[in-house]
C-alpha positions, 0 to 999 in steps of 0.5 A: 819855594815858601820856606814853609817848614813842616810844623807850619804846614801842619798848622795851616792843614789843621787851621783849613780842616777847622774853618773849611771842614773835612768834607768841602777840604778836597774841593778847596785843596783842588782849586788852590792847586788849579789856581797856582798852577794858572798863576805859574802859567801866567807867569811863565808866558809873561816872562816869555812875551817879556823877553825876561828870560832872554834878558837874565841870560844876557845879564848872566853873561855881562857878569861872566865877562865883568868877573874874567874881566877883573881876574885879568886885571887882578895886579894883586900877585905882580904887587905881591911878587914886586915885593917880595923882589924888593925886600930880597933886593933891600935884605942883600944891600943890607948885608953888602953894607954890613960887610964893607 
């Protein structure tokens, strides 16, 4: 979620036990779990009261129609098959030229 890799947690539980000390550590390390658990919660009824969640899903669904939408219209492999035909058509007039 932070990104947070295991030399800079240490760093910062080092950096706490220096400033806050080993006996108020539990104490702060509780209220920052209280307070991020508040904040998540927050956040959470705020994404509900919002219609956030129903809007991701929507905007999800819009993307997968826009993807099928464009491999529907995807011309690529016609182009790619028209020429093929024509450079076969080409090659066969050469070699019908170079008879005669």
């Amino acid at each position: 979620m932070f990104n947070i890799g295991f030399a800079e947690l240490l760093l910062v539980l080092i950096i706490a036990y220096v400033i806050v000390g080993p006996k108020d550590l539990p104490k702060v390390a509780r209220w920052l779990g209280r307070l991020v658990r508040q904040i998540r919660q927050m956040i959470r009824e705020l994404k509900e009261e919002s219609g956030w969640n129903e809007l991701m899903a929507e905007t999800a669904d819009v993307r997968k129609d826009i993807d099928s939408t464009l491999k529907e219209a995807d011309i690529s492999k016609d182009l790619k098959d028209a020429r093929k035909e024509l450079q076969k058509n080409i090659s066969e007039a050469e070699k019908d030229t170079l008879k005669k």
